[in-house]
N, C-alpha and C positions, 0 to 999 in steps of 0.2 A: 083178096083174102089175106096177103102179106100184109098188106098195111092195116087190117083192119088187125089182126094177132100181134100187130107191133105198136100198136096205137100208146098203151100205156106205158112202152120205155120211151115211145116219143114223146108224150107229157111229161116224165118223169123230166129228158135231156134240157127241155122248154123251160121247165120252172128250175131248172138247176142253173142255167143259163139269165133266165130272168135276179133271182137268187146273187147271180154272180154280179151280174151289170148293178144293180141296186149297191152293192155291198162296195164294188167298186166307187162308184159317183158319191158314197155316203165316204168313202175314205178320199177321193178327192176336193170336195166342199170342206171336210175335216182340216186336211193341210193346206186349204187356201186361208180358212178362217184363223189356223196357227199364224201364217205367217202376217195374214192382216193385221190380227193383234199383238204380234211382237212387233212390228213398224210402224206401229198406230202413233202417231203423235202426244204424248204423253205429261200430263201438267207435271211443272218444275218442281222437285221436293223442296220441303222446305228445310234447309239448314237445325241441326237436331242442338238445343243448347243444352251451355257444358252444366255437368251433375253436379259441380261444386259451388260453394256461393267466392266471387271475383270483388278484388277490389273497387269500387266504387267510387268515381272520379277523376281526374279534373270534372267540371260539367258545369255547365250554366243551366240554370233549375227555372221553371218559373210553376208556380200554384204553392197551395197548403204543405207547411214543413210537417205537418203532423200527418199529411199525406204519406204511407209505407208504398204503394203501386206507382211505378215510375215507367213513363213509356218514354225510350232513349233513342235516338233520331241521330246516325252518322248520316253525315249528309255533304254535298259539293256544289257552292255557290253557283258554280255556273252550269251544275245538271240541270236540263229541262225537266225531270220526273221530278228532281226533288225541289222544284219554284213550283208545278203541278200539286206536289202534296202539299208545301208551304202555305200554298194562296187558297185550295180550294178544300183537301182534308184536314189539315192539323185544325183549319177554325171550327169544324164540326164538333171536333175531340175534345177540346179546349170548352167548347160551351156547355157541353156535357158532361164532361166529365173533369176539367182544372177548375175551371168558376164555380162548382160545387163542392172543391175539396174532397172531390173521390181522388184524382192521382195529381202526380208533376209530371212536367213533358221535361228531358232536358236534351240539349243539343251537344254535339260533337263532332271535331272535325273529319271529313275523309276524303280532300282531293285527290281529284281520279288526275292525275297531272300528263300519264302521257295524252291523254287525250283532249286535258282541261285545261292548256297552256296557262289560264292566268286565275282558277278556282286555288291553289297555295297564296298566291298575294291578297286573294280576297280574303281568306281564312287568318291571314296574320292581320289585315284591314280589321276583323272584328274582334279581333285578340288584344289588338289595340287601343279600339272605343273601349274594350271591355278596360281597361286598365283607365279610362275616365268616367266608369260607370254606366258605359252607352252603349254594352254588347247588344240589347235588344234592338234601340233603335238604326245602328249601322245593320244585325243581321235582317232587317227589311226591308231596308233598302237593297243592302248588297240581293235578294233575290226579287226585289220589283222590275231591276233591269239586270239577269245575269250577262248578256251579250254589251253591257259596258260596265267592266271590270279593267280597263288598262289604266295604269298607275294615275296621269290625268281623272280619270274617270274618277278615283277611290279618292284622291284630297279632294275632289269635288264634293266628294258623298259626306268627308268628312266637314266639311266648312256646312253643309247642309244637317248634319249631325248636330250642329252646336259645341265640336271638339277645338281643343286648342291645337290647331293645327299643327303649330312646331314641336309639342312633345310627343302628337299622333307621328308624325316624321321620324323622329327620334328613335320612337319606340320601333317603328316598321325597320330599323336598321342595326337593329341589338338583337339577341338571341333570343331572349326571353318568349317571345311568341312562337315562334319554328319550335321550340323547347315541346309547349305546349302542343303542340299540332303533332310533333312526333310521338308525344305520348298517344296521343287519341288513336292514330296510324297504328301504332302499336298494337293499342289493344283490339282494333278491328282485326288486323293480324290474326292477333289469340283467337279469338271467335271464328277466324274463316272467315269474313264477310270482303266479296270480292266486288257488290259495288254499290253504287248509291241510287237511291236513298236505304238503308237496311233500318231496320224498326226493332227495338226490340223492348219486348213486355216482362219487368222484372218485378220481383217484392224485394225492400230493403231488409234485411239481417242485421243489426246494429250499423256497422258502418261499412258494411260489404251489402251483395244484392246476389239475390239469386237469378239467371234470367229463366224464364217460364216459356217466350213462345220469340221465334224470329223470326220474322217478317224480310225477306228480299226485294227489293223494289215498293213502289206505292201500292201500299196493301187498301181496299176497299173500305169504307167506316165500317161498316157488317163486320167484319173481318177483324177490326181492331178491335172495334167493340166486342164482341166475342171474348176474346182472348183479353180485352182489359175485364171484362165483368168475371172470368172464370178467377182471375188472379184477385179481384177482391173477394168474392166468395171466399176464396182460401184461406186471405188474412182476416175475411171475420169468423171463417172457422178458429182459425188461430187463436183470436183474442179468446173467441169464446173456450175454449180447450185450457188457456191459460187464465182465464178468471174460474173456469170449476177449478183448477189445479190449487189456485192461490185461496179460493173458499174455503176448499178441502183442507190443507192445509190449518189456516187460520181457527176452522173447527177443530179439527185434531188437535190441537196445541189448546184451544181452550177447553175441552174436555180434558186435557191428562190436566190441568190447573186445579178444575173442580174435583176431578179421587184426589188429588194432593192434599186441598184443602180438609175433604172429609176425612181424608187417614190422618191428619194432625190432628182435626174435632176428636176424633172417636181415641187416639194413642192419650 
Protein backbone atom coordinates (compact mmCIF):
# COMPACT_ATOMS: atom_id res chain seq x y z
CA UNK A 1 0.00 0.00 0.00
CA UNK A 2 3.12 2.43 0.84
CA UNK A 3 4.62 1.91 -2.20
CA UNK A 4 1.79 1.95 -4.27
CA UNK A 5 0.61 5.85 -2.43
CA UNK A 6 4.24 6.83 -2.97
CA UNK A 7 4.75 5.66 -6.54
CA UNK A 8 4.45 9.30 -8.00
CA UNK A 9 7.01 11.00 -5.69
CA UNK A 10 8.98 7.99 -6.70
CA UNK A 11 8.70 9.01 -10.48
CA UNK A 12 8.94 12.29 -9.76
CA UNK A 13 12.74 11.54 -7.64
CA UNK A 14 13.55 9.27 -11.04
CA UNK A 15 13.12 11.82 -13.58
CA UNK A 16 14.68 14.52 -11.55
CA UNK A 17 17.61 12.27 -11.16
CA UNK A 18 17.61 11.19 -14.76
CA UNK A 19 17.17 15.21 -15.48
CA UNK A 20 20.11 15.73 -13.46
CA UNK A 21 22.67 12.90 -14.87
CA UNK A 22 21.61 14.20 -18.67
CA UNK A 23 22.28 17.76 -17.71
CA UNK A 24 25.38 16.79 -16.05
CA UNK A 25 27.06 14.63 -19.15
CA UNK A 26 25.66 17.53 -21.37
CA UNK A 27 27.91 20.02 -19.20
CA UNK A 28 30.74 17.52 -19.38
CA UNK A 29 30.95 16.75 -23.32
CA UNK A 30 30.46 20.94 -23.19
CA UNK A 31 33.98 21.44 -21.26
CA UNK A 32 35.68 18.68 -23.03
CA UNK A 33 34.66 20.24 -26.44
CA UNK A 34 35.84 23.90 -24.89
CA UNK A 35 39.06 22.67 -24.15
CA UNK A 36 39.53 20.47 -27.52
CA UNK A 37 38.95 23.54 -29.50
CA UNK A 38 40.98 25.83 -27.60
CA UNK A 39 44.12 23.18 -28.10
CA UNK A 40 43.10 22.28 -31.55
CA UNK A 41 45.93 22.85 -33.59
CA UNK A 42 45.39 26.00 -35.51
CA UNK A 43 46.60 27.33 -39.25
CA UNK A 44 49.28 30.11 -38.88
CA UNK A 45 47.69 33.68 -39.56
CA UNK A 46 48.81 35.28 -42.02
CA UNK A 47 50.89 38.44 -41.30
CA UNK A 48 48.23 41.63 -41.69
CA UNK A 49 50.07 44.37 -44.45
CA UNK A 50 50.92 47.69 -43.41
CA UNK A 51 47.76 50.43 -44.45
CA UNK A 52 50.22 52.89 -46.00
CA UNK A 53 51.74 52.64 -49.56
CA UNK A 54 55.97 51.93 -48.69
CA UNK A 55 58.83 52.71 -50.65
CA UNK A 56 59.45 50.69 -53.37
CA UNK A 57 62.90 49.15 -54.03
CA UNK A 58 66.07 48.33 -54.40
CA UNK A 59 64.65 45.28 -56.56
CA UNK A 60 65.38 43.22 -59.48
CA UNK A 61 62.02 43.18 -61.54
CA UNK A 62 61.63 40.84 -64.25
CA UNK A 63 58.05 41.13 -66.83
CA UNK A 64 55.97 44.16 -68.27
CA UNK A 65 57.02 47.82 -66.96
CA UNK A 66 53.60 48.78 -67.67
CA UNK A 67 52.76 45.87 -65.33
CA UNK A 68 51.27 47.96 -61.78
CA UNK A 69 50.85 44.09 -59.71
CA UNK A 70 54.11 43.17 -58.33
CA UNK A 71 54.59 39.97 -56.58
CA UNK A 72 57.85 40.53 -54.21
CA UNK A 73 59.82 37.33 -53.05
CA UNK A 74 62.41 37.91 -49.78
CA UNK A 75 64.04 35.02 -50.26
CA UNK A 76 67.60 32.95 -48.86
CA UNK A 77 69.88 31.09 -51.30
CA UNK A 78 70.40 28.47 -49.34
CA UNK A 79 66.64 27.94 -47.91
CA UNK A 80 65.23 24.63 -49.12
CA UNK A 81 61.41 26.10 -49.27
CA UNK A 82 62.67 28.93 -51.11
CA UNK A 83 64.87 26.69 -54.17
CA UNK A 84 61.07 24.60 -53.61
CA UNK A 85 59.29 27.66 -54.72
CA UNK A 86 62.16 28.86 -57.16
CA UNK A 87 62.24 25.70 -59.21
CA UNK A 88 58.70 24.38 -58.95
CA UNK A 89 56.09 27.58 -58.07
CA UNK A 90 57.45 30.75 -59.28
CA UNK A 91 57.59 28.92 -62.99
CA UNK A 92 53.80 28.36 -62.79
CA UNK A 93 53.40 32.32 -61.91
CA UNK A 94 55.64 33.48 -64.40
CA UNK A 95 53.76 31.52 -67.30
CA UNK A 96 50.67 32.81 -66.30
CA UNK A 97 50.86 35.64 -65.21
CA UNK A 98 54.79 37.75 -66.12
CA UNK A 99 54.75 36.23 -70.05
CA UNK A 100 51.33 37.69 -70.28
CA UNK A 101 52.05 41.09 -68.89
CA UNK A 102 49.51 40.70 -66.08
CA UNK A 103 52.40 41.42 -63.19
CA UNK A 104 56.32 41.53 -62.37
CA UNK A 105 57.88 39.12 -59.89
CA UNK A 106 60.82 40.90 -58.14
CA UNK A 107 63.34 39.47 -55.94
CA UNK A 108 64.95 40.56 -52.61
CA UNK A 109 67.30 39.68 -50.28
CA UNK A 110 66.82 37.90 -46.62
CA UNK A 111 69.39 35.61 -45.33
CA UNK A 112 68.50 33.73 -42.46
CA UNK A 113 72.45 33.81 -41.55
CA UNK A 114 72.21 32.18 -37.99
CA UNK A 115 71.12 29.31 -39.36
CA UNK A 116 72.37 29.86 -43.24
CA UNK A 117 76.10 30.26 -42.47
CA UNK A 118 76.94 31.00 -46.24
CA UNK A 119 72.98 32.36 -47.86
CA UNK A 120 74.83 36.29 -47.06
CA UNK A 121 77.80 35.48 -49.46
CA UNK A 122 75.48 34.03 -51.80
CA UNK A 123 73.27 37.22 -51.69
CA UNK A 124 76.37 39.62 -52.30
CA UNK A 125 77.43 36.55 -55.12
CA UNK A 126 74.20 37.95 -57.02
CA UNK A 127 74.63 41.57 -56.19
CA UNK A 128 77.66 41.26 -57.85
CA UNK A 129 76.72 39.34 -61.40
CA UNK A 130 74.10 41.93 -60.91
CA UNK A 131 76.59 44.74 -61.28
CA UNK A 132 77.76 42.84 -64.75
CA UNK A 133 74.22 42.59 -65.81
CA UNK A 134 74.04 38.84 -64.77
CA UNK A 135 71.66 38.93 -61.56
CA UNK A 136 69.30 36.59 -63.13
CA UNK A 137 71.65 34.12 -64.51
CA UNK A 138 73.89 33.71 -61.07
CA UNK A 139 70.26 33.92 -59.12
CA UNK A 140 69.76 30.31 -60.78
CA UNK A 141 72.30 28.99 -60.41
CA UNK A 142 73.02 30.16 -56.82
CA UNK A 143 69.44 28.01 -56.06
CA UNK A 144 70.07 24.93 -58.61
CA UNK A 145 72.72 23.93 -55.91
CA UNK A 146 72.09 25.80 -52.54
CA UNK A 147 74.23 23.14 -50.48
CA UNK A 148 77.31 24.56 -52.63
CA UNK A 149 77.51 28.03 -51.77
CA UNK A 150 81.32 28.11 -50.26
CA UNK A 151 83.28 30.91 -51.64
CA UNK A 152 85.17 28.11 -54.10
CA UNK A 153 81.81 27.04 -55.06
CA UNK A 154 80.55 30.88 -56.03
CA UNK A 155 83.78 31.89 -58.40
CA UNK A 156 82.94 28.64 -59.71
CA UNK A 157 79.31 29.67 -60.52
CA UNK A 158 80.76 32.88 -61.63
CA UNK A 159 83.39 31.66 -64.40
CA UNK A 160 80.18 29.57 -65.40
CA UNK A 161 78.21 32.96 -65.43
CA UNK A 162 80.37 34.29 -68.13
CA UNK A 163 81.54 37.20 -65.32
CA UNK A 164 84.77 38.85 -65.35
CA UNK A 165 85.90 37.13 -62.60
CA UNK A 166 88.34 39.69 -61.16
CA UNK A 167 85.89 42.59 -60.94
CA UNK A 168 83.18 39.72 -59.57
CA UNK A 169 86.17 39.49 -56.61
CA UNK A 170 86.52 43.03 -56.47
CA UNK A 171 83.00 43.80 -56.06
CA UNK A 172 82.44 40.67 -53.29
CA UNK A 173 84.99 42.75 -51.12
CA UNK A 174 83.67 46.49 -51.25
CA UNK A 175 80.58 47.55 -49.40
CA UNK A 176 78.46 48.21 -52.06
CA UNK A 177 76.46 44.83 -52.05
CA UNK A 178 76.07 44.25 -48.02
CA UNK A 179 74.81 48.00 -48.54
CA UNK A 180 72.34 46.63 -50.66
CA UNK A 181 71.38 43.44 -48.62
CA UNK A 182 70.93 45.68 -45.56
CA UNK A 183 68.53 47.52 -47.21
CA UNK A 184 66.34 44.62 -48.28
CA UNK A 185 66.89 43.19 -44.28
CA UNK A 186 65.64 46.21 -43.49
CA UNK A 187 62.78 46.53 -44.90
CA UNK A 188 61.77 42.79 -44.22
CA UNK A 189 62.28 44.27 -40.59
CA UNK A 190 59.52 46.98 -41.31
CA UNK A 191 57.15 44.36 -42.53
CA UNK A 192 57.72 41.78 -39.75
CA UNK A 193 58.57 39.04 -42.00
CA UNK A 194 60.62 36.55 -39.83
CA UNK A 195 61.39 34.04 -42.58
CA UNK A 196 61.99 32.73 -45.88
CA UNK A 197 60.55 32.46 -48.41
CA UNK A 198 57.64 35.54 -47.52
CA UNK A 199 55.65 36.59 -50.66
CA UNK A 200 54.25 39.52 -50.97
CA UNK A 201 51.13 40.75 -53.41
CA UNK A 202 51.44 44.57 -53.83
CA UNK A 203 49.93 47.27 -56.62
CA UNK A 204 52.36 50.05 -57.47
CA UNK A 205 51.32 53.83 -56.52
CA UNK A 206 53.61 56.00 -58.63
CA UNK A 207 56.68 55.02 -57.22
CA UNK A 208 55.74 53.52 -53.93
CA UNK A 209 53.51 50.12 -53.60
CA UNK A 210 50.82 49.32 -51.68
CA UNK A 211 51.12 45.64 -50.26
CA UNK A 212 47.65 43.79 -50.48
CA UNK A 213 48.20 40.17 -49.16
CA UNK A 214 51.36 38.33 -47.40
CA UNK A 215 52.28 35.27 -47.85
CA UNK A 216 54.78 33.41 -45.24
CA UNK A 217 56.54 30.62 -46.46
CA UNK A 218 55.81 28.73 -50.04
CA UNK A 219 52.32 29.72 -50.60
CA UNK A 220 50.29 27.13 -52.89
CA UNK A 221 49.82 28.60 -56.84
CA UNK A 222 45.88 28.59 -55.80
CA UNK A 223 46.88 30.79 -53.20
CA UNK A 224 48.87 33.24 -55.09
CA UNK A 225 46.85 33.14 -57.70
CA UNK A 226 43.92 34.22 -55.77
CA UNK A 227 45.50 36.99 -54.29
CA UNK A 228 47.36 37.97 -57.60
CA UNK A 229 43.88 38.15 -59.60
CA UNK A 230 41.95 40.01 -56.58
CA UNK A 231 44.96 42.79 -56.80
CA UNK A 232 44.34 43.07 -60.68
CA UNK A 233 40.72 43.31 -60.52
CA UNK A 234 41.46 46.33 -58.22
CA UNK A 235 43.75 48.04 -60.61
CA UNK A 236 41.38 47.62 -63.44
CA UNK A 237 38.77 48.94 -61.06
CA UNK A 238 41.10 51.69 -60.74
CA UNK A 239 41.75 52.42 -64.23
CA UNK A 240 38.24 52.21 -64.90
CA UNK A 241 37.09 54.76 -61.88
CA UNK A 242 40.02 56.94 -63.26
CA UNK A 243 39.09 57.00 -67.04
CA UNK A 244 35.07 57.78 -66.05
CA UNK A 245 36.78 60.51 -63.70
CA UNK A 246 39.02 61.93 -66.69
CA UNK A 247 35.74 61.61 -69.18
CA UNK A 248 33.79 63.45 -66.81
CA UNK A 249 36.01 65.80 -66.52
CA UNK A 250 36.85 66.44 -70.21
CA UNK A 251 33.00 66.67 -70.79
CA UNK A 252 32.44 69.12 -68.11
CA UNK A 253 35.15 71.44 -69.49
CA UNK A 254 33.65 71.12 -72.97
CA UNK A 255 30.24 71.87 -72.20
CA UNK A 256 31.05 75.18 -69.88
CA UNK A 257 33.22 76.10 -73.79
CA UNK A 258 29.88 75.62 -75.74
CA UNK A 259 27.45 78.30 -73.04
CA UNK A 260 30.69 80.44 -73.48
CA UNK A 261 30.62 80.28 -76.90
CA UNK A 262 26.78 80.87 -77.13
CA UNK A 263 26.74 83.72 -74.50
CA UNK A 264 29.31 85.70 -76.97
CA UNK A 265 26.84 84.66 -80.18
CA UNK A 266 23.81 85.92 -78.42
CA UNK A 267 25.84 89.25 -76.17
Amino acid sequence: MWTILNRPAAERHTKTRNLFDIATTIAIWAAVGIVVWTNWPKAPQRPVPPSGLMAFGPIELRGSPEAKVVLTVFSDYQCPYCKRFARETEPLIEARYVDTGKIRIGFRHLPLEQIHPFARGAAIAAECANRQGRFWEMHRLLFDTPDKLSPEAITAKAMQTGLEVVAFEACQSKGDASARIASDVASAQLLKLTGTPALLVGRLVGDKIQYLSIFPGAASVEDLSAALDSALAGSYRSYLFATAVGLGFVGCSALLLVRRRRRKQLS
